[in-house]
N, C-alpha and C positions, 0 to 999 in steps of 0.2 A: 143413904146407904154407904160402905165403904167399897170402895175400890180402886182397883190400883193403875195408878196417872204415871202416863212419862212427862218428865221433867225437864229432860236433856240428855248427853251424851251420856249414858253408864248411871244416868238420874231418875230411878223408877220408884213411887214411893203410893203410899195406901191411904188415901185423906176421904172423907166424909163429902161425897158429892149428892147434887138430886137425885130420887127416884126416876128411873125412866117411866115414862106415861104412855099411854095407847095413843098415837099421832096418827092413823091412816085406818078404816075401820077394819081390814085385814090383821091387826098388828095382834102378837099377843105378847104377855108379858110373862116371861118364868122367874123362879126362884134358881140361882143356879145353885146346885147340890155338889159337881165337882166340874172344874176346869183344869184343862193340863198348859203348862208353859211347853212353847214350840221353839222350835230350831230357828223356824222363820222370825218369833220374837225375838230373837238376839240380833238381828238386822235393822229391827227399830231398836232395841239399843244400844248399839254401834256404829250403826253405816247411817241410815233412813230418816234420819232429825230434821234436815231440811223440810221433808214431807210432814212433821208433823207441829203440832201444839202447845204448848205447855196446860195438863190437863186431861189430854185424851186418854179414853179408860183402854187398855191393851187386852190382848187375850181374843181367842177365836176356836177354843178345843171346851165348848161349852154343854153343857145337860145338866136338866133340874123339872123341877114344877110347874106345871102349867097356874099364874095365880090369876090372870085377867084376860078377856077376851076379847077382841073387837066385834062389833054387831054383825060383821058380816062374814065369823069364820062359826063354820060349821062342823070340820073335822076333827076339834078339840073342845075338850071344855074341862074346866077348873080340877086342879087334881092327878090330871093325866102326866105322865112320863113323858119326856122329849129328852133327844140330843139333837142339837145342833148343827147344822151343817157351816162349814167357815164361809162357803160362794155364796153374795146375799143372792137368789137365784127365784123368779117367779115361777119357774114350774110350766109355765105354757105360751110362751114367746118362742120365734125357729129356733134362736139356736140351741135355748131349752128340751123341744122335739129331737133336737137329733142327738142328744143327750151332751151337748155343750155345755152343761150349768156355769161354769168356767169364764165362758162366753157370754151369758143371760143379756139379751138388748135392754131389757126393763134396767137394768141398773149398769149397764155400762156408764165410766167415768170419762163423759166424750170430753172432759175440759184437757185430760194428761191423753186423750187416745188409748185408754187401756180396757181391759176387759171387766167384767161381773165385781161388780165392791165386793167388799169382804169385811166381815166383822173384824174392828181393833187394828186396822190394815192402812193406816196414812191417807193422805189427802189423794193418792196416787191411785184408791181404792175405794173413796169415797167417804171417807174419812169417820164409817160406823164406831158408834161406841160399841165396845168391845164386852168380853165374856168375863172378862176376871174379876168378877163384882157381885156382889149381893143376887143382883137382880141384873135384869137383862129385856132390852124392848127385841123383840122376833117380829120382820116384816111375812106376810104371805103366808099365815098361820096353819092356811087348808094344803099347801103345799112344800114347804118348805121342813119345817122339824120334821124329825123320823121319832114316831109314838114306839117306845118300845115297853117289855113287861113287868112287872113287878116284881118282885123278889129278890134276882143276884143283885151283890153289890152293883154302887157304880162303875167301877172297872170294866165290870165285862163289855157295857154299853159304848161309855166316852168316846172312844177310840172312833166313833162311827163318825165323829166330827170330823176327823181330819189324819190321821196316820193310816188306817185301816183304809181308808179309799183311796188316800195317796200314795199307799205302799202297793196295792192291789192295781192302780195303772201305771205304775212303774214297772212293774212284771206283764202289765199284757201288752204296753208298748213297747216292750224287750222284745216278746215274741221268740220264750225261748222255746226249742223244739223237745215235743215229747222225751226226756230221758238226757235230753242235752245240756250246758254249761251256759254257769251265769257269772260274775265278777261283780260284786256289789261293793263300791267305793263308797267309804263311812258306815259305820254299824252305829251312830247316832237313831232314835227313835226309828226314822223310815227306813234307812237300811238296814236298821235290826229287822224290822217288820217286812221289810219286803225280802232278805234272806230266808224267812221262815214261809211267806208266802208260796216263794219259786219252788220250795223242797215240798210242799204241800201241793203244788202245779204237778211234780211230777219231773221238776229237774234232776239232772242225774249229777251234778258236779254242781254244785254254789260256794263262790269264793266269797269270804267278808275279809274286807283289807278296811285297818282304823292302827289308828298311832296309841290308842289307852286301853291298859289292861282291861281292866272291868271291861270295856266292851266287846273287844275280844275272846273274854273269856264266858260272857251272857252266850256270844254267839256259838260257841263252839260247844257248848252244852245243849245246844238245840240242835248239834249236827253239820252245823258249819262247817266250813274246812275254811281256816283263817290263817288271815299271815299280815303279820306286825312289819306297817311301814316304817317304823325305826330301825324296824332288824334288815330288811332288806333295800331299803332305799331305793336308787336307778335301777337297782337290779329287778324292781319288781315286775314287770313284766317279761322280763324270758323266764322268771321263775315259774309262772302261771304261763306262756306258753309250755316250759319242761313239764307241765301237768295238761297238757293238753295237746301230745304229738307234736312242740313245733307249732300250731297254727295259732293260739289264742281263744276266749272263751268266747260263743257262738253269740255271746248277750253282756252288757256290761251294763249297769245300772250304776250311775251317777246319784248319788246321794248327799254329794258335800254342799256343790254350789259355791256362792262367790267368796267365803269366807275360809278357801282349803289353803291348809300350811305349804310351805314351801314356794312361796311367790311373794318374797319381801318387796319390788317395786308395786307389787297391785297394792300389795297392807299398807305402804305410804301413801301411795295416791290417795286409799281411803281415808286416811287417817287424817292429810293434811286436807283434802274435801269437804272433814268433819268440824274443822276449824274456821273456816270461811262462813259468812253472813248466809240465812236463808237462802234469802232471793240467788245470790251467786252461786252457792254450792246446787242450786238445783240447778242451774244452767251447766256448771260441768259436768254433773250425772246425766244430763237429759240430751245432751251433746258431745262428751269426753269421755264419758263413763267407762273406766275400765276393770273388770275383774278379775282377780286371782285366778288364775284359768288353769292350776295344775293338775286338778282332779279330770275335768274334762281331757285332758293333750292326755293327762294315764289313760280313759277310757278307749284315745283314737287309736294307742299303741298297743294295749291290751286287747281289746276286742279281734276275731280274726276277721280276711275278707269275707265280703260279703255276709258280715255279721251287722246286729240291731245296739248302737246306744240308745239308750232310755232316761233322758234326765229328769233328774224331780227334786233335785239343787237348787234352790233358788240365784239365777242370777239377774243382776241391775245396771250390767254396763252398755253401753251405749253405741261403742264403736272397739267392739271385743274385738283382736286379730283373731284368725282362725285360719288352721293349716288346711284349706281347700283343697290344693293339689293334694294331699294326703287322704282325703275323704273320698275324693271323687276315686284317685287311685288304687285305693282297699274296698270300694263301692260300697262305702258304710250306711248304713240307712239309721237317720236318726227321727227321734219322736219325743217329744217334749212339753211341757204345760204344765199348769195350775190343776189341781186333781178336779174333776168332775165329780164332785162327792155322790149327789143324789142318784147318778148314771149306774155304782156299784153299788147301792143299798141292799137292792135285792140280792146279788152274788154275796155278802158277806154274813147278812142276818143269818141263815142257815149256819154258818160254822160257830156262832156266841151262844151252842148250848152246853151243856153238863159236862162233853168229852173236849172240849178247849183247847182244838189240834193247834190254832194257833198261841196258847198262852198267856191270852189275851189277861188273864184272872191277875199273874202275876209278873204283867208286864212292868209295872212302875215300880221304881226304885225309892220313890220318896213320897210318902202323903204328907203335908203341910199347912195349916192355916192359913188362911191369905193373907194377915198379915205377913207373915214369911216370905212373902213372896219376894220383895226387893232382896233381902238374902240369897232364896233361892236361883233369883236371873244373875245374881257375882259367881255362885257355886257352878250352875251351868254353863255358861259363859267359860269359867277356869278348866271345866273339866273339873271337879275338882269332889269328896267326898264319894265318888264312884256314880256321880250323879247322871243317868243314862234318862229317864223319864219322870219328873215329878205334877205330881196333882195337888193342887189346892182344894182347901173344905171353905168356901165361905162360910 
């Protein structure tokens, strides 16, 4: 089958690999129909090489075909609709129960101490082959894929992999109040998605702060009320207090993570990290690790007291400073993780019909081939072509 292998730093390319096979008799196999490239994928190609292969197939925002089934799933069979969840997650281990998928014991990667693998997700995650490929092996067949219906395109479904659940516990771990104010830093995929979530919650005031037109301008065509961190720089927080009495907005959702502009000693640290030998560069992330931390230190300043950050930024440093006396002193309450995908299945299916409050229809900005895809991670990556959400067709 073809699919697309990182290679190295900024080295993502589309070569002709094996089929995946049924390996565990839970396992099933789909045709993928469309996968989306993630925000998160730009961290394995730039930052996350250490963690990976030369090889390893990427991608984790997968739906397609159900083509082969292992003997022992009985909730699928040949034909059927799937999307994908990104947490490989069994479905009925504790922390599965109490809607941790995030967490899942069955596939925790005790070698790094980290949580639930993930498809196309580095050695740090278990190091699954990924979604951006022909085809696709799916563990935990009777629990895992979410079977959904025939007919809309794939657009309206995709999303259930990973924006639509990720954007949806960013807003309930905001915990904004009926009618109340939210601040969503970055309008990339998730903080698009979860600006449009909070206004459909029932917030009264959502800010989307992003440095690139187009996404700025996506947002504010849904209602947003946006403001261009070019235009206002340091100022941007008393501006969004001046629009909120003086205090700051009740909720602030983090959306960038470790990769936010304006923090040139973290982009070196990464960059010269990304130069060093395997085995080294993962001793200094996994003990030195530092992040770009501007997006967050806007959220401690933006938010008011006794308000909720909600992050869903990916970060991967190690030994991040953080202004504690400032936290404890605003009594900010924060909430943060890996999206629990299968935990909001049920809250979302209901909104992916005919009246598409969220816009789910014509969220992507780019359909593409998979070969395209190496193209399409330089365009995203750049910002560049107005590129906010692209989907490949294998």
């Amino acid at each position: 089958m073809r699919a697309l292998t990182w290679q190295g730093r900024r080295d993502v390319r589309v070569e002709t690999v094996p089929d995946p096979v049924i390996e565990d008799p839970r396992d099933i196999i789909i045709g993928v129909t469309s996968t989306g490239i993630c925000g998160s994928d730009l961290h394995l190609y730039e930052v996350l090489g250490p963690y990976l292969d030369a090889g390893d197939i990427l991608g984790h925002e997968a739906m397609g075909i159900v083509e082969e089934t292992g003997p022992e799933v009985t909730a699928l069979a040949r034909g059927d609709r799937v999307v994908v969840p990104f947490n490989v997650s069994c479905g009925t281990c504790f922390m599965c129960d109490q809607g941790l998928y995030s967490q899942c014991e069955t596939t925790q990667v005790t070698e790094y101490g980290t949580g639930a693998s993930l498809f196309g997700y580095t050695k740090l995650y278990g190091q699954v082959p990924g979604g951006q490929a022909e085809f696709m092996r799916v563990p935990f067949g009777d629990t895992l894929p979410v079977k959904v219906p025939e007919g809309p395109e794939d657009d309206r479904y995709v999303y259930l992999s990973d924006v639509l659940p990720t954007a949806w516990q960013a807003v309930e771990y905001a915990s904004v109040p009926p009618g109340g104010s939210v601040t969503v830093l970055g309008l990339g995929p998730i903080g698009d998605m979860a600006a449009r979530i909070a206004l459909h919650r029932g917030a009264g005031l959502v800010v989307g702060v992003d440095l690139v037109p187009e996404r700025l301008a996506r947002a504010a065509a849904r209602g947003i009320q946006v403001m261009d961190l070019g235009r206002y720089g340091k100022d941007l927080p008393q501006a969004i207090r001046d629009l909120t009495g003086g205090r700051g907005t009740d909720a602030v959702i983090d959306a960038v993570g470790m990769e936010a502009h304006g923090a040139p000693l973290g982009r070196a640290g990464q960059w010269a990290t990304g130069l060093l030998p395997d085995a080294a560069a993962r001793k200094v992330m996994e003990r030195a690790g530092v992040d770009r931390l501007t997006a967050f230190l806007t959220a401690i300043d933006v938010v008011r007291r006794g308000g909720t950050i909600s992050v869903s930024g990916v970060y991967g440093g190690a030994v991040d400073p953080l202004p504690l006396l400032t936290l404890f002193d605003k009594q900010i309450q924060l909430r943060m993780g890996q999206a629990n995908v299968r935990r909001w299945v049920p809250d979302l299916l209901p909104l992916l019909g005919d009246d598409d409050p969220l816009g789910v229809d014509g969220f992507a900005t780019h359909h593409l081939p998979l070969e395209d895809a190496p193209q399409a991670y330089a365009a995203f990556q750049a910002k560049a072509d107005g590129m906010v959400k692209t989907l490949l067709r294998p």
